[in-house]
C-alpha positions in Angstrom: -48.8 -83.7 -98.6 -49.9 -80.3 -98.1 -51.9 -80.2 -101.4 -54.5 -77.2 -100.2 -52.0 -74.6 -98.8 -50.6 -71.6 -100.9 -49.9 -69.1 -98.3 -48.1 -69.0 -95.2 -46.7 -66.6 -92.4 -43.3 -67.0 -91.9 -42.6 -66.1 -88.3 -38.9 -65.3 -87.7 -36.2 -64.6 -84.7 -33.2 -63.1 -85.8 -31.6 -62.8 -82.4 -31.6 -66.6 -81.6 -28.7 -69.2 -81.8 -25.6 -69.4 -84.8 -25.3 -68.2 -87.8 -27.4 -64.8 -86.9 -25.3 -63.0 -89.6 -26.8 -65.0 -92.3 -30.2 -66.0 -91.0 -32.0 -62.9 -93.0 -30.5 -64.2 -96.2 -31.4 -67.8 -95.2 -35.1 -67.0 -94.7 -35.2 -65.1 -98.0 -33.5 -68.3 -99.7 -36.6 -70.5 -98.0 -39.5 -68.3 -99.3 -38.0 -68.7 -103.1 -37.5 -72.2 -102.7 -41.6 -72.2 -101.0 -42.3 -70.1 -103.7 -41.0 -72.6 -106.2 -43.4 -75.3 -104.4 -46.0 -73.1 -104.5 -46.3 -71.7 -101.3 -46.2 -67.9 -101.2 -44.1 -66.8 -97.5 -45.4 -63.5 -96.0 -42.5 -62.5 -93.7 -43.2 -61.4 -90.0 -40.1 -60.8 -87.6 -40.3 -60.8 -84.1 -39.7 -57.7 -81.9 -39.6 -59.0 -78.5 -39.9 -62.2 -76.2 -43.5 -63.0 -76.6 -44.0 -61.6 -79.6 -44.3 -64.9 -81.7 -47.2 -65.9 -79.1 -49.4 -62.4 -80.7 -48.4 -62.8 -84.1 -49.5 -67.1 -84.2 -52.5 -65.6 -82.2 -53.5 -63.1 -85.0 -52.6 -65.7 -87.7 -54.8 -68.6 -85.9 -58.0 -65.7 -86.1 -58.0 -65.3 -89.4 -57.5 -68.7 -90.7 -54.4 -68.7 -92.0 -53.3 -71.7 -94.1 -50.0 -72.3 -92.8 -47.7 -71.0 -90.0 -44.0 -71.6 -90.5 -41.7 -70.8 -87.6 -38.0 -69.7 -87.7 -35.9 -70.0 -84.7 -35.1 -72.3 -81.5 -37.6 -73.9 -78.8 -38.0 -70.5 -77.2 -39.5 -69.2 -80.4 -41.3 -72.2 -81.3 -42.6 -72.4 -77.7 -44.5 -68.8 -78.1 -45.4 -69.7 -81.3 -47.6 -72.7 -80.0 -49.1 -70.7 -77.4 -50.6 -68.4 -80.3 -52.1 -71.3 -81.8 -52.8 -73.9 -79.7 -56.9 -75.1 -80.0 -56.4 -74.0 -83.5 -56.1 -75.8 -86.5 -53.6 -73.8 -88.2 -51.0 -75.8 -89.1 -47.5 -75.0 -88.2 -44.0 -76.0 -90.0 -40.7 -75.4 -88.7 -37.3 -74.0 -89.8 -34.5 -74.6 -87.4 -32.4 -72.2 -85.9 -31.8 -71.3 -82.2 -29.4 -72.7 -79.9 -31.1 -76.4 -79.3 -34.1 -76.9 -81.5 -35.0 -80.3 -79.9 -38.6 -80.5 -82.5 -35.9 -80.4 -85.3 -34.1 -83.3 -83.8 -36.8 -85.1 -83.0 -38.3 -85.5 -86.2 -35.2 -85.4 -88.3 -35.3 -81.6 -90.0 -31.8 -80.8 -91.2 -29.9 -78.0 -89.2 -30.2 -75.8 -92.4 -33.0 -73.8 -93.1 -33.0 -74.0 -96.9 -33.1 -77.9 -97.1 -35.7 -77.8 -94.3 -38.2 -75.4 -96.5 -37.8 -78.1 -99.4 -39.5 -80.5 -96.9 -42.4 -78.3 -96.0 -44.7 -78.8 -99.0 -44.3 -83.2 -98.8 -44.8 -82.9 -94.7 -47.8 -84.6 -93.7 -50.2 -82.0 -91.2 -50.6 -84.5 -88.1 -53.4 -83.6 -84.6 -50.8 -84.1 -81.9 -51.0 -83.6 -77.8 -49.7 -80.8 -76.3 -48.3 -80.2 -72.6 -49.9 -77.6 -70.4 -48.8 -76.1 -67.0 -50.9 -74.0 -64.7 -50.3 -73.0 -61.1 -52.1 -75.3 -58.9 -52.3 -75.8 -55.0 -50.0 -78.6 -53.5 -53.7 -81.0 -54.0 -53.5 -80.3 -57.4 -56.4 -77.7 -57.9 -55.3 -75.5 -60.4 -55.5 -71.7 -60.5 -57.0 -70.8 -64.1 -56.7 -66.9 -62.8 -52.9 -67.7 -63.5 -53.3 -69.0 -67.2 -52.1 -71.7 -68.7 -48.3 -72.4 -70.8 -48.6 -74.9 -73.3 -45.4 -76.5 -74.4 -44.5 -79.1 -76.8 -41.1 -81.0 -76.2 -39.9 -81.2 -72.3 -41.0 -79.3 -68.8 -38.9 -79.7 -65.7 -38.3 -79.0 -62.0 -35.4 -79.3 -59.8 -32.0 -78.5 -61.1 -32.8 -77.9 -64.5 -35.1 -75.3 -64.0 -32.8 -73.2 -61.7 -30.5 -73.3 -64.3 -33.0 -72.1 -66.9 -33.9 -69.5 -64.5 -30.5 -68.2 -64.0 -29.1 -68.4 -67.5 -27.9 -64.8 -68.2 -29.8 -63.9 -71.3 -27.3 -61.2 -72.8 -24.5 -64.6 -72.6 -27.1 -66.3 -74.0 -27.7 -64.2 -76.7 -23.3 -64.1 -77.7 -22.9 -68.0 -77.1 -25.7 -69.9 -77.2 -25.6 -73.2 -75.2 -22.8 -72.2 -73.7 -24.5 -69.9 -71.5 -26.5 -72.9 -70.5 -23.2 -75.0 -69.6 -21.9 -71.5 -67.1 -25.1 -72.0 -65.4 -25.4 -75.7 -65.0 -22.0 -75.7 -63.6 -22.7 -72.6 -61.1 -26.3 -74.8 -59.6 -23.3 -78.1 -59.3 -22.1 -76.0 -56.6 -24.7 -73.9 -55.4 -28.0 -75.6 -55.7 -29.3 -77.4 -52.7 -31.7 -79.7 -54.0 -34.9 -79.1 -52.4 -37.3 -82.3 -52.4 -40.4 -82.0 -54.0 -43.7 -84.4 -53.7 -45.2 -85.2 -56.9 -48.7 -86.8 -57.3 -50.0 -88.9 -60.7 -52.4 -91.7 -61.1 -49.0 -93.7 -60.4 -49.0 -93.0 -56.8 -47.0 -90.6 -55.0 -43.2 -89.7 -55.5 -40.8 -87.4 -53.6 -37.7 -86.3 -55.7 -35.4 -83.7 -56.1 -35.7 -83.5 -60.2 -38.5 -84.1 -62.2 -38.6 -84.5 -66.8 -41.8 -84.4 -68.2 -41.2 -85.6 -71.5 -42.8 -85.5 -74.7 -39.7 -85.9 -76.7 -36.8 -88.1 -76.5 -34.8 -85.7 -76.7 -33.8 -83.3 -74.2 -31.3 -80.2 -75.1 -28.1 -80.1 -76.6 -26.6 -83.8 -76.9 -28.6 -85.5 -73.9 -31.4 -87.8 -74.1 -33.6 -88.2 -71.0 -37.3 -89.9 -71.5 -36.1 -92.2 -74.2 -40.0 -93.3 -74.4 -41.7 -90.7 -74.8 -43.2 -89.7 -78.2 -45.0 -86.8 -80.0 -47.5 -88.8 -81.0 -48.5 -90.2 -77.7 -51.1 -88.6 -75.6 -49.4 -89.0 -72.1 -46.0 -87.7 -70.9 -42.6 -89.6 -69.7 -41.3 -89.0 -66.8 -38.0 -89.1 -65.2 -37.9 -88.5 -61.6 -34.2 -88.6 -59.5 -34.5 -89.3 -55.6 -31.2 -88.3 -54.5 -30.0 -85.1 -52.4 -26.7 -86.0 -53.1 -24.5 -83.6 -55.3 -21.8 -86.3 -55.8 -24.5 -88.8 -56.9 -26.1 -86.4 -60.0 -22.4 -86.2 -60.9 -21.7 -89.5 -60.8 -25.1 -89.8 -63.2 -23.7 -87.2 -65.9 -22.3 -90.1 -68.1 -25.4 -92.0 -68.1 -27.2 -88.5 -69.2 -24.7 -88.3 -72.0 -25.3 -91.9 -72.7 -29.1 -91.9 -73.1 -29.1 -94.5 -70.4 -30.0 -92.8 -67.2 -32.7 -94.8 -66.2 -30.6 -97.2 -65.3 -29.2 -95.4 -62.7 -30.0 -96.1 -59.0 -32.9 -93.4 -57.5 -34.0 -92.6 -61.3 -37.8 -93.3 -61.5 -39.3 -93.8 -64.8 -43.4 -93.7 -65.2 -46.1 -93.0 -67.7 -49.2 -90.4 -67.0 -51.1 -87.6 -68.6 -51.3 -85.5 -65.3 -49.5 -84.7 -62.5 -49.1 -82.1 -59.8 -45.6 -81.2 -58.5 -45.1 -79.2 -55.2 -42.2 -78.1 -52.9 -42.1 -81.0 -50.0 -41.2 -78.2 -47.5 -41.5 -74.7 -48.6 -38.7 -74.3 -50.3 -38.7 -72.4 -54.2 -38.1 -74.9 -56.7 -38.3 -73.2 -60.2 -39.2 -74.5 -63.3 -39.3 -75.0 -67.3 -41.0 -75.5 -70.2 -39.5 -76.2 -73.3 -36.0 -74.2 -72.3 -38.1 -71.3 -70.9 -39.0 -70.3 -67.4 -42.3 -70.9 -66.1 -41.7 -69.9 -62.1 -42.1 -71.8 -58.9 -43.9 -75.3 -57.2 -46.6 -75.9 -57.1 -47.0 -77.0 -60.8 -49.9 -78.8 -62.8 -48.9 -80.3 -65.7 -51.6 -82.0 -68.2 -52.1 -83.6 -71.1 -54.4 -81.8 -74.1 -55.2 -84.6 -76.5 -55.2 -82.4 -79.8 -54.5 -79.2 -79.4 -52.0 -78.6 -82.2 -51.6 -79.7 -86.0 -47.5 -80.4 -86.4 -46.3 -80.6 -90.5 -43.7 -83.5 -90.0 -41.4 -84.4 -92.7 -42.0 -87.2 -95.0 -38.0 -88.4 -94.4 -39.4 -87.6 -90.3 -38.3 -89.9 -87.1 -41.6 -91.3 -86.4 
């Protein structure tokens, strides 16, 4: 339990996923029920993309005792980057359009049940993910800086749909903005081969998951191995350049059971470099977000974060 802790900064979105018309009175609802716990909630909204990444930063510099963050994995994701290397603590109340941390470990979709679980969480060291530009050898660029993220990263079709997602839909209908995109890259995107590189041995593909979570975004389930508390990633790599063959996979996507599927590659590592096989732009994502182009370094950092998970959490 959180015995020590008797302040936190609440960091909120307002602008992200359902019940936006409500979320205010929501987050006032959690800091009387923290309060009642004995945890007193200074509010801090964000104002912009990014600006969760300079309020976690400012928080993790003076020590606070507890970070607690409102919103969906594009919140939470900027939120980590402010305090990763720290040892603030950080707590999460679900909103957004996916939230795959909630689902992960089991935090109710409601933001007043979830702030009853905050004071009997447990305040666990846990692995992050990083990505930094890197050449197609895998030297990275540190000039470029480095993303941290927490649940998945990708290349290949998923990250030209997270690249083309039109933000304003995104903002009026949520996932659905997603599912407009991802069906406009069925029919437009070429898929490009990539080479990736691990202590595995070399792969060419045409997608790449690198999982820390099982699960994925929205309903699907993709590196059903892959753990928050491990210190290495999944991945899921698919072969294929056919169109008709990543269609023909959609029901083992939905199913949790796509490593089944012919061409799928499924592997263990804590590093890897990722880079266009022949020039082409291959974008990518971390945790929802875009993160740009191949060629990619992606690394394990053995405990870079302290998580509060639920008692009642999937462990």
């Amino acid at each position: 339990m959180l015995e020590n802790i008797h302040s936190a900064l609440l960091i909120y979105n307002l602008a992200c996923g359902r019940r936006r018309h409500t979320r205010f009175a929501e987050i006032e609802e959690a800091t009387r029920i923290l309060k009642n716990d004995g945890i007193a909630a200074e509010l801090a909204p964000t104002s912009s993309r990014g600006a969760a990444t300079d309020i976690a930063r400012q928080a993790a510099a003076r020590n606070a005792e507890l970070v607690i963050v409102c919103g969906g994995d594009g919140t939470i994701n900027e939120a980590i980057n402010g305090l990763a290397g720290s040892r603030v603590p950080m707590a999460i109340l679900p909103a957004g359009t996916a939230n795959i941390l909630a689902k992960e470990l089991g935090i109710p979709w409601d933001i007043s049940a979830a702030a009853r679980l905050i004071r009997s969480g447990t305040a666990r060291r846990i692995a992050l993910g990083s990505v930094m530009s890197s050449t197609p050898q895998g030297e990275v660029d540190p000039s470029q800086g480095c993303r941290y993220f927490l649940s998945v990263a990708g290349a290949g079709p998923d990250g030209a749909i997270v690249h083309a997602v039109d933000l304003g839909l995104k903002d009026q209908t949520g996932i659905l903005a997603y599912w407009a995109a991802g069906a406009r890259q069925l029919v437009q995107y070429r898929f490009p081969e990539m080479a990736i590189v691990s202590h595995a041995g070399n792969q060419n593909a045409t997608l790449i998951v690198v999982g820390r979570t099982v699960n994925y975004g929205g309903p699907f389930k993709i590196t059903t191995g892959a753990s928050l508390f491990d210190d290495e990633f999944e991945i899921v790599a698919f072969d294929t350049r056919s169109r008709w063959r990543y269609l023909s996979a959609l029901p083992a996507v939905w199913l949790g059971s796509l490593r089944s599927v012919p061409g799928i590659h499924v592997w263990k590592t804590r590093e890897l470099t990722c880079s266009p096989a022949n020039g082409s732009t291959i974008y990518a994502q971390v945790d929802g977000e875009p993160v740009g182009t191949l060629p990619l370094h992606f690394r394990i950092v053995p405990e870079a974060l302290t998580l509060v998970v639920p008692a009642t959490a999937n462990k």
